[in-house]
N, C-alpha and C positions, 0 to 999 in steps of 0.2 A: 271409489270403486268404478264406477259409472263415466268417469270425465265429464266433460260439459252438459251430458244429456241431463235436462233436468229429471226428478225423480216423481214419479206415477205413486208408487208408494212407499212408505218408509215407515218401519216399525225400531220401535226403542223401545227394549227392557222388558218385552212380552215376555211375563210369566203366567203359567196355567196350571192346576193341579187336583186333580178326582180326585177327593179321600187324602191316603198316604201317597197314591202314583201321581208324581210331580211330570207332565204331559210336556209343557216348556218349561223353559230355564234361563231368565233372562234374555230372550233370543229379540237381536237386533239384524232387520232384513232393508235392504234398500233397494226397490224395482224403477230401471230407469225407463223414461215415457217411452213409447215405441220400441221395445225390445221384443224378444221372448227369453225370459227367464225360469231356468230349471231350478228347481229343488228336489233333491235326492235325498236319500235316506234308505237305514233297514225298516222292517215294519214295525212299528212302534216307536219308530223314531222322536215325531212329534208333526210333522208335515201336515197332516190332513187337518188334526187341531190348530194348528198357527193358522191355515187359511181357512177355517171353522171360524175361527175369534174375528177375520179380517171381513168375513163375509157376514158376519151378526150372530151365527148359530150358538158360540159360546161370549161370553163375557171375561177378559182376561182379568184375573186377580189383579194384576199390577202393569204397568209399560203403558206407551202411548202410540195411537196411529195416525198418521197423516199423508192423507190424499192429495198429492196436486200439491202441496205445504203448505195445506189446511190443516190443523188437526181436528179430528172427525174423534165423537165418541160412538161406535156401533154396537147396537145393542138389538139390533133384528138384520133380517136378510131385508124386509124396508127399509132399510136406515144405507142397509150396502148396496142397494140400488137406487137410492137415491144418489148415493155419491157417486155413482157410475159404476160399478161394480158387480160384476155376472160370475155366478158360478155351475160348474157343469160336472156334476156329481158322478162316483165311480157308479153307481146304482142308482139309475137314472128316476128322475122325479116325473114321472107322464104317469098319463091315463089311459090306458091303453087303448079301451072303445071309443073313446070322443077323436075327432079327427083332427088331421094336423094344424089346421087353423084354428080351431078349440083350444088345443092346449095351449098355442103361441098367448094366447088373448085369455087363458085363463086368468085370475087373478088380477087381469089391467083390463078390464071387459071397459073403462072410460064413462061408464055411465050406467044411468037402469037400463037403455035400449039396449039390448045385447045387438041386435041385427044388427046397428048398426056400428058397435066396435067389433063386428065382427066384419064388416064390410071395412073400416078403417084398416083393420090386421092383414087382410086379404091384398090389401094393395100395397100395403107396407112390406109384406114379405113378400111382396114383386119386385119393389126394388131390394130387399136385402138380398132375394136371391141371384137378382143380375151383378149387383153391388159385386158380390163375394163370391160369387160361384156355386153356391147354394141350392140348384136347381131340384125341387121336391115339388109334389103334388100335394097343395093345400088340404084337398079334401079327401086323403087315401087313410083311414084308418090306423093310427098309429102302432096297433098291435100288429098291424099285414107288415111292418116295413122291418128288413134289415135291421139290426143291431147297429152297422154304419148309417143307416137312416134318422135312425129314432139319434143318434146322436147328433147328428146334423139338426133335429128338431131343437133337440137343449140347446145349442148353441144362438140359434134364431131365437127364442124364449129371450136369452140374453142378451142379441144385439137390437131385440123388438124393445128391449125397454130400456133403452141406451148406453148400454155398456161400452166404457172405454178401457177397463179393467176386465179381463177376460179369467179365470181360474181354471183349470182344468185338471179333476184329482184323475191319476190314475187312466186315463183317457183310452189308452189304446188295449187296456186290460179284454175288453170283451171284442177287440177287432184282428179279423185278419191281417196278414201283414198288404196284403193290397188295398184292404181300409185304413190300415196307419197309414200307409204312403199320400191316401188321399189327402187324412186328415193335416199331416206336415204341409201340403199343398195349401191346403185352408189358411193355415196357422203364416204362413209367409205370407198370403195374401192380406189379412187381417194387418200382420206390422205393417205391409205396404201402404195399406191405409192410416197409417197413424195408428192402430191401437196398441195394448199394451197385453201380453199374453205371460201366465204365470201356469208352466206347466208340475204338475208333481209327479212324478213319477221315478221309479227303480231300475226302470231298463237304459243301461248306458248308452246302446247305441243311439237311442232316441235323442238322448240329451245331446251326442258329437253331431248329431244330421240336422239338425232344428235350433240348438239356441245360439243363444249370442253369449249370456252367463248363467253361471251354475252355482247356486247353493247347498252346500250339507252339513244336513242334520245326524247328529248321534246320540240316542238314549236321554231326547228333550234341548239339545244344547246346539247351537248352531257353531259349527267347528271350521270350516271355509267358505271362504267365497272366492270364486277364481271365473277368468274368461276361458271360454269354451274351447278357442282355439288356442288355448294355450297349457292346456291341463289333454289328460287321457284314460281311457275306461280304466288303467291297472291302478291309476294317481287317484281318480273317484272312488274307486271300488276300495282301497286300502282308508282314505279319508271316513268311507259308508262305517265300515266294519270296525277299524283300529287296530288291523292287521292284513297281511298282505292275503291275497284271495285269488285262488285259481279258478282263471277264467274258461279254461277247456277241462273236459272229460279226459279222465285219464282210465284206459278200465285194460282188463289182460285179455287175450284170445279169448273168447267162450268155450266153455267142455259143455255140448249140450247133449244132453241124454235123450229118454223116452219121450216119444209126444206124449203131452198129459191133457191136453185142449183138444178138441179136434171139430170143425164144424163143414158143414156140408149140403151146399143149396141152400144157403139160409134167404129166408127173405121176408119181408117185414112191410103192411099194407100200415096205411095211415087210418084216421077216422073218416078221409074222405075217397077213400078207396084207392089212395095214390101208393105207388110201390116205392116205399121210401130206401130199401138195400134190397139187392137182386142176386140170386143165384149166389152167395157170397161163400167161399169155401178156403178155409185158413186148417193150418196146423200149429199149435204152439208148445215146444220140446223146452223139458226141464234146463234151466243154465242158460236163457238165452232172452232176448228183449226183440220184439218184431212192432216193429214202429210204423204207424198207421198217416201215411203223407196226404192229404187234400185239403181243399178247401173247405168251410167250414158250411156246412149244408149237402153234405152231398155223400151222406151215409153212415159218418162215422159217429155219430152220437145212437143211430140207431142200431150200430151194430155192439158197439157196448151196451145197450139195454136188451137187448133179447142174448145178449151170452151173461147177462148179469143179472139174468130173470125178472126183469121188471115190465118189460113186455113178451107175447107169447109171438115166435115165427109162422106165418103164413103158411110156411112148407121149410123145408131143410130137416136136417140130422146135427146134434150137439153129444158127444161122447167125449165124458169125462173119466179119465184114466179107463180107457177102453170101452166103459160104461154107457150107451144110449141112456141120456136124458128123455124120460117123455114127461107128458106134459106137469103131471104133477110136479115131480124130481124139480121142474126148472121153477121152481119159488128163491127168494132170493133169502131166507132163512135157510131151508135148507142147501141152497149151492154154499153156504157159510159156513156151513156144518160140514162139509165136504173139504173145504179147507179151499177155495174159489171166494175170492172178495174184491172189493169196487172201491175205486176212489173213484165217485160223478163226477163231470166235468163242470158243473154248479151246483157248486158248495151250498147255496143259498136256499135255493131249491130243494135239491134233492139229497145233499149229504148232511145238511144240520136243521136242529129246528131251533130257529135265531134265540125265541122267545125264551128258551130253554137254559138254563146254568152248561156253564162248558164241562164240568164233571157228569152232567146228565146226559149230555152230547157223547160224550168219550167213549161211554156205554150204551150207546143206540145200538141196536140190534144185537148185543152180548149182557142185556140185563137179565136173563136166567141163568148166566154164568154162576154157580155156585159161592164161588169168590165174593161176590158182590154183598153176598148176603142167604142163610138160611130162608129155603120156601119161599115162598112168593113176596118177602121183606127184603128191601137193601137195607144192606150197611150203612149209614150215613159216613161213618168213617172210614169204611172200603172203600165207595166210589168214589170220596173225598182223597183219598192216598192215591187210588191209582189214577186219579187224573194229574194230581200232581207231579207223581212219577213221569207221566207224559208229558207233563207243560215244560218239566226243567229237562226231561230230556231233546228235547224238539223246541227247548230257548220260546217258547209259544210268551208273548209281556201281553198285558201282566199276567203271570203266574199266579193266577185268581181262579180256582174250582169253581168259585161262587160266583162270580161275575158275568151275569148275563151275555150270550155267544154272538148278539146282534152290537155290543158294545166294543166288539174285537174290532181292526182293521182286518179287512179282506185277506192280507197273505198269513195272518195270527189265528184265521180262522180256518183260512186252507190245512196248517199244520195240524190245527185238532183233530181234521180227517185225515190226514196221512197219519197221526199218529194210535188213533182210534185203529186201523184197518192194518197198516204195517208190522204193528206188534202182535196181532193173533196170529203170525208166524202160518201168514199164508202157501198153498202149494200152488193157487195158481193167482197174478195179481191183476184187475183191470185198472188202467190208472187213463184217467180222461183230465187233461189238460191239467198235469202235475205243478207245475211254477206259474199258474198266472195269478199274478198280481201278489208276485212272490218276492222280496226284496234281495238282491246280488248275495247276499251271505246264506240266506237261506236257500235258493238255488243249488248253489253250491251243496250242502248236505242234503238237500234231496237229493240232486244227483249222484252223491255218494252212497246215498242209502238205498237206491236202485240198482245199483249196480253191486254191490254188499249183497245185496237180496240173488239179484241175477247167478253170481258166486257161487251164492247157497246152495241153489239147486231150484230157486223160482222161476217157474213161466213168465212170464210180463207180457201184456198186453197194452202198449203206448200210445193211447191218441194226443195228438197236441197241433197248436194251429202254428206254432213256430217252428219251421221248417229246418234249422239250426239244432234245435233240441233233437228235434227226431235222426236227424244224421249225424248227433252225437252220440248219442244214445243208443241205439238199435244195431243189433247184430245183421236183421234182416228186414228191408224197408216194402211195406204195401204200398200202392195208390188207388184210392179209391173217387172215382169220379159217376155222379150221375147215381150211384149206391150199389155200382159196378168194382170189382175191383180189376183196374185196367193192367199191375204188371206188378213183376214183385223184383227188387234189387237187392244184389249184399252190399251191405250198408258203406263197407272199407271200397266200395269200385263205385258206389253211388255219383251224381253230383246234380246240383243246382237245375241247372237247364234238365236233364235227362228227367229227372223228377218233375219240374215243374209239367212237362210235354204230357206225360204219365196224368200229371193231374187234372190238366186240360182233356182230357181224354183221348188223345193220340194213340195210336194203333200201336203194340209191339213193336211192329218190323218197323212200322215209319222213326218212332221214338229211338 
């Protein structure tokens, strides 16, 4: 596959299997030295298990690996860094209070002196930062920094403890697209120097802009292997799925009716008395999707929680179906009852609770639904059915009620919240960062199933950090900069530039 490069890693005959769910299936991968290598898949493919097993976290039932054309038995993440091997988790492994040269030097502290493996790490990550480009403040508290930041920290973790095998599940899930572009930068610099980068991820354009070759995975089974520049997102995307898969929105004119949202002056103080959204004032009409364009800090998370009652506004006016919300009215039980529901922008956080069975989940904030069960008793076999009803209708693997919700991959958990919120046959929907870390086929039927919705006769409220999604999607595009909202576009006259100016905060007239 490879040609003469010798091969970094090589797996043969990995098989994996939880229970009855067979995760791989004989799957044979060959990573040659110095590349970057994609591996694609839908969610539950088998991708993040095959380099689970490669990194130590699982033990494969069967197959063998070989490092360098060593074969290596791993059987801990010590064992995968010994062999040279770093992995840089979708759900990153820090701590958020200790600072950046604490967590490099966690776990390799070199001795009982800590000072002084912390003095060693300290000059170490001076040159990996010059090295690589790297450039972060050792000592800046790891929870203060950027989402692109703390990434850049795991990645240092990894090359502080010699990685020449680099893993990356999911990577660009939680970044802006001007933190991907960074991060691609990184990722070339890295092969420049010899290393060898093994990225996973769903998003195709990532894999045409960054690798050299691409692997896919399908329901455990590794189905291609092909070079980069020689395949294309319709060729991966059909191999992903096992059928051909439409890569643009297709939706009709909007009929959009009565405003059913309507807010005005909203604005929203931090714990530190910082104005995090300003004076913000939207209308949102039945039949229609208004897509919310900036970068990601700069308002849009907080203007979905105070229209989504989880925080209360500073000042402003919220009038649902004509209605002034005050303050009580805005609890997010009752805007549910109303028929006003929220898809969070993290799932993790705020829309599941991991530790919980995904049937438990499904029914977060609808377990007094009668349905579930007489008086204050559920049904064990109500909630048990209707999650299943939602798993097989939203293709959610495995199709497991009972299956603990932290055990899903990221896009199999996203669906249990769309599927959870979308079917109590909302009137108006907040939807915060719908497809991330969503794999190409599911994409697809969500944006079907929003647009179905929009149809209906739903409001839609769209935040999303991919700037493609929202100007496919959206009837009428917002920009919000600063927690301002700088200009509003119809979405069919929108573009690129004109939006991006908008989100930089550029004036009207000048934009």
């Amino acid at each position: 596959m490879t040609g003469a490069a010798p091969a970094a890693i090589e797996l043969s005959g990995v098989s994996k299997s939880f229970g009855p769910v067979a995760a791989n299936r004989d799957v044979s991968l060959t990573v040659a030295a110095g590349s970057i290598h994609g591996i694609v898949g839908e969610n539950g493919a088998g991708k993040s298990t095959l380099m689970s097993i490669l990194y130590g976290f699982y033990e494969a039932d069967s197959g063998e690996i070989r490092v360098r054309g060593e074969k290596r038995a791993i059987r801990s993440s010590a064992e995968a860094i010994a062999a040279g091997i770093g992995m840089v988790h979708q759900h990153f492994m820090l701590v958020e209070p200790l600072s950046v040269v604490e967590n490099v030097v966690l776990g390799a502290e070199g001795g009982p002196w800590l000072k002084r493996g912390v003095a060693k790490a300290r000059a170490e990550l001076a040159r990996l930062s010059a090295q690589y480009g790297l450039a972060i403040d050792p000592d800046a508290t790891v929870g203060s920094l950027s989402v692109g930041l703390q990434q850049r920290v795991e990645i240092l973790k990894a090359l502080y403890r010699g990685a020449d095998v680099l893993i990356l599940d999911e990577p660009t899930a939680v970044l802006t697209p001007a933190e991907a572009d960074q991060l691609f930068e990184l990722l070339r610099a890295l092969k420049a120097q010899g290393k060898t980068v093994i990225l996973i991820t769903h998003k195709l354009r990532e894999i045409m802009a960054v690798t050299d070759w691409v692997s896919v995975m399908r329901r455990g089974e590794m189905v291609a292997h092909v070079e980069t520049a020689r395949t294309s997102p319709a060729e991966l995307a059909e191999a992903m799925v096992g059928r051909r898969v439409l890569l643009r929105v297709e939706k009709a004119p909007r009929k959009r009716g009565a405003p059913v949202l309507e807010a005005a002056g909203l604005s929203v103080v931090d714990g530190r008395g910082h104005e995090t959204l300003r004076d913000a004032s939207l209308t949102l009409h039945a039949g229609e999707i208004v897509g919310i364009a900036g970068v990601a800090g700069n308002g849009q998370s907080e203007l979905l929680d105070v229209l989504a009652g989880l925080v209360q506004p500073a000042r402003g006016v919220i009038r649902l179906d004509g209605k002034i919300l005050n303050a009580a009215d805005r609890n997010p039980a009752n805007l549910r009852r109303l028929g006003l529901m929220h898809i969070p922008e993290d799932r993790q956080k705020t829309g599941l609770v991991t530790a919980f069975a995904a049937a438990e989940n499904m029914i977060l904030g609808y377990h007094d639904d009668p349905a579930f069960g007489p008086g204050p008793l559920l049904s064990p076999a109500a909630v048990r059915n209707h999650a299943l009803s939602g798993m097989q209708a939203y293709d959610v693997r495995p199709a497991d009620p009972a299956l603990k919700t932290a055990k899903f991959s990221g896009g199999n958990q996203q669906k249990i919240v769309l599927a959870r919120e979308i079917e109590r046959a909302p009137k108006v929907l907040l939807v915060g960062q719908p497809t991330r870390g969503v794999d190409i086929g599911a994409i697809e039927f969500i944006h079907r199933r929003l647009i179905a919705l929009r149809d209906a006769g739903v409001a839609i409220l769209l935040v999303s950090v991919e700037l493609e999604e929202v100007m496919a999607l959206s009837d009428r595009i917002l920009a919000l900069c600063g927690g301002r909202i700088t200009g509003e576009r119809v979405a069919d006259e929108a573009d690129e530039r004109d939006l991006g100016l908008l989100m930089a905060g550029v004036s009207e007239r000048a934009a």
